[in-house]
C-alpha positions, 0 to 999 in steps of 0.5 A, spaced: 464 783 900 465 776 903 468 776 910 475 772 911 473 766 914 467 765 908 472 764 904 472 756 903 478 755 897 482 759 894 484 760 886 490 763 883 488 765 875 495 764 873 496 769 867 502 768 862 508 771 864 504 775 870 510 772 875 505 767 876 510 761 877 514 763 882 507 765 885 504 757 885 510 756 889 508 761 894 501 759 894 503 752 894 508 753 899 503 756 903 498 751 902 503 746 906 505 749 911 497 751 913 497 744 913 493 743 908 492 736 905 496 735 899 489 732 895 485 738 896 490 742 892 492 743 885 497 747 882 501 744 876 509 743 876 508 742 884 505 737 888 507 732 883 503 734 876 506 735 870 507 742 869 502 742 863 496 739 866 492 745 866 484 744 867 482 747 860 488 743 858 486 735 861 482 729 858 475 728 859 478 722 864 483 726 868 477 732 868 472 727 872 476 724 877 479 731 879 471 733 879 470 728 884 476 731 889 474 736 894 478 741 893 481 747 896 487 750 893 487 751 885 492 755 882 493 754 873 492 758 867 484 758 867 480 764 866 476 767 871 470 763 875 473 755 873 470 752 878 463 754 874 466 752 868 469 746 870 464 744 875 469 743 881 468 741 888 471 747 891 466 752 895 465 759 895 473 760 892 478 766 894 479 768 887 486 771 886 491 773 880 497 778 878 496 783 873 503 785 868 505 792 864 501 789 858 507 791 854 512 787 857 507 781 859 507 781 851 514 781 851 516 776 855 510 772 852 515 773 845 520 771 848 519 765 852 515 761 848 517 763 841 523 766 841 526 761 845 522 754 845 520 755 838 512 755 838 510 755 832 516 755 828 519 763 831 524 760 834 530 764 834 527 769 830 527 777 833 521 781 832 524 786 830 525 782 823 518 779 823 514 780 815 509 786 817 503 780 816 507 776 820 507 779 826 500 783 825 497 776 826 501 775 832 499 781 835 492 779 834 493 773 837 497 775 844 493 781 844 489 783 850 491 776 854 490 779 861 482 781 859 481 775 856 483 772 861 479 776 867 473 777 863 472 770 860 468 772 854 471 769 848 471 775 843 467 776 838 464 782 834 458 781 836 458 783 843 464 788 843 471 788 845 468 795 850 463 790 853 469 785 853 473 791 858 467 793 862 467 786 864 474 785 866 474 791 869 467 789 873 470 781 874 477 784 877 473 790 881 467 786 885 469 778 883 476 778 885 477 777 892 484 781 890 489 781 886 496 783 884 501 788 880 508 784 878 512 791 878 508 792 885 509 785 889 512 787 895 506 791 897 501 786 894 503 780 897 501 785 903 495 786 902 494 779 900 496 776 907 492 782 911 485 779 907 487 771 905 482 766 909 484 765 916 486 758 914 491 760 909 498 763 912 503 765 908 509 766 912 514 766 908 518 771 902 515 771 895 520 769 892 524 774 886 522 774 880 528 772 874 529 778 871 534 775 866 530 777 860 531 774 852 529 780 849 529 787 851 524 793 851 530 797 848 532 793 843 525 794 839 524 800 834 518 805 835 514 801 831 514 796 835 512 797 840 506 802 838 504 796 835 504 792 841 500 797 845 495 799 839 494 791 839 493 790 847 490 796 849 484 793 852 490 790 857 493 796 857 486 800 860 485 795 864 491 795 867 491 802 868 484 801 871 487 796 876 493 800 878 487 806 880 483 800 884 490 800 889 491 807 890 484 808 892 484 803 896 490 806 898 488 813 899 482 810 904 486 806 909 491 811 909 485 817 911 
């Protein structure tokens, strides 16, 4: 295990409807405040870049010139290990995310950006209501986002979805530096300022979540959402798995 004053970046796998936004606002704030220089830092929707700009997302043009930055803070929607896939300047990282009851994530990821923003024409249309094949594809295609994203394998048959999980749970336990529970914040930012770089300095509240939600789990028949656990259930493994990696650590301070 890298000691706190190896760490010499730090990355924020921002994944969807994890409470990642307020948290880029947390890291950036923090990012600030260490003085950190505004060049060196990368999080859009805040230091002046689009919200969009996601690296996986950027042109060829905008992607060599952010190769060329030398960065020290990183906090987008990218999978794990970014700055090898992407070749970015930014040395021996301090890799963070936020994990999400995967029910829930998949939820608010529905209700977000189909039911309110209308991706893919799903606008205004509860899932309660969706054709059986229609939502059967969607499941497929929202499923297990969290162990995508912690993994960074593309799934395919050919290499397993349980090798996929053994991965991501491999990733999560010995390449993350930390990570984060949504329903458990105020005790994982703790953890998160007791082993963050002695050069980054989060001196500041986290700020609360919006809990306004647009469509609940109470609203959803049975079938529902045992659909949506059978469709994420490496997610929920993994985050199962996650929940267990804290109270062991736990366990171990506590003795």
């Amino acid at each position: 295990m890298q000691m706190k004053e190896d760490y010499k970046g730090f990355i924020f796998v921002h994944i969807p409807k994890c409470g990642g936004t307020s948290f880029r606002k947390f890291i950036f704030d923090a990012a600030l405040k260490s003085e950190i220089d505004p060049s060196q830092i990368y999080i859009p929707g805040f230091n002046g870049l689009s919200n969009e700009l996601n690296i996986p997302k950027l042109p060829i043009e905008q992607l060599l010139k952010l190769k060329k930055q030398k960065l020290k803070v990183i906090a987008n929607h990218t999978h794990f290990n970014v700055h090898k896939d992407y070749g970015l300047n930014i040395k021996k990282p301090f890799y963070y995310t936020i994990l999400r009851n995967p029910v829930d994530r998949f939820i608010s990821h529905y209700s977000f950006f189909y039911y309110k923003n209308g991706y893919e024409n799903f606008g205004g249309k509860k899932l309660n209501d969706l054709p059986e094949e229609v939502l059967d594809a969607l499941l497929l295609k929202l499923g297990n986002v969290q162990t995508r994203f912690i993994s960074n394998v593309k799934f395919s048959k050919a290499f397993g979805l349980d090798n996929i999980l053994k991965v991501a749970k491999f990733n999560l336990e010995h390449e993350f530096s930390d990570f984060g529970i949504l329903e458990d914040i105020p005790n994982s930012i703790d953890r998160l300022e007791s082993c963050t770089p002695n050069w980054l300095t989060f001196n500041q509240k986290f700020p609360n979540k919006n809990t306004n939600k647009i469509i609940r789990k109470e609203e959803l028949s049975s079938r529902i959402i045992d659909k949506i656990k059978m469709n994420n259930s490496l997610d929920i493994s993994l985050y199962k798995f996650a929940k267990q990696l804290i109270e062991n650590k736990t366990s171990i301070i506590s003795y």
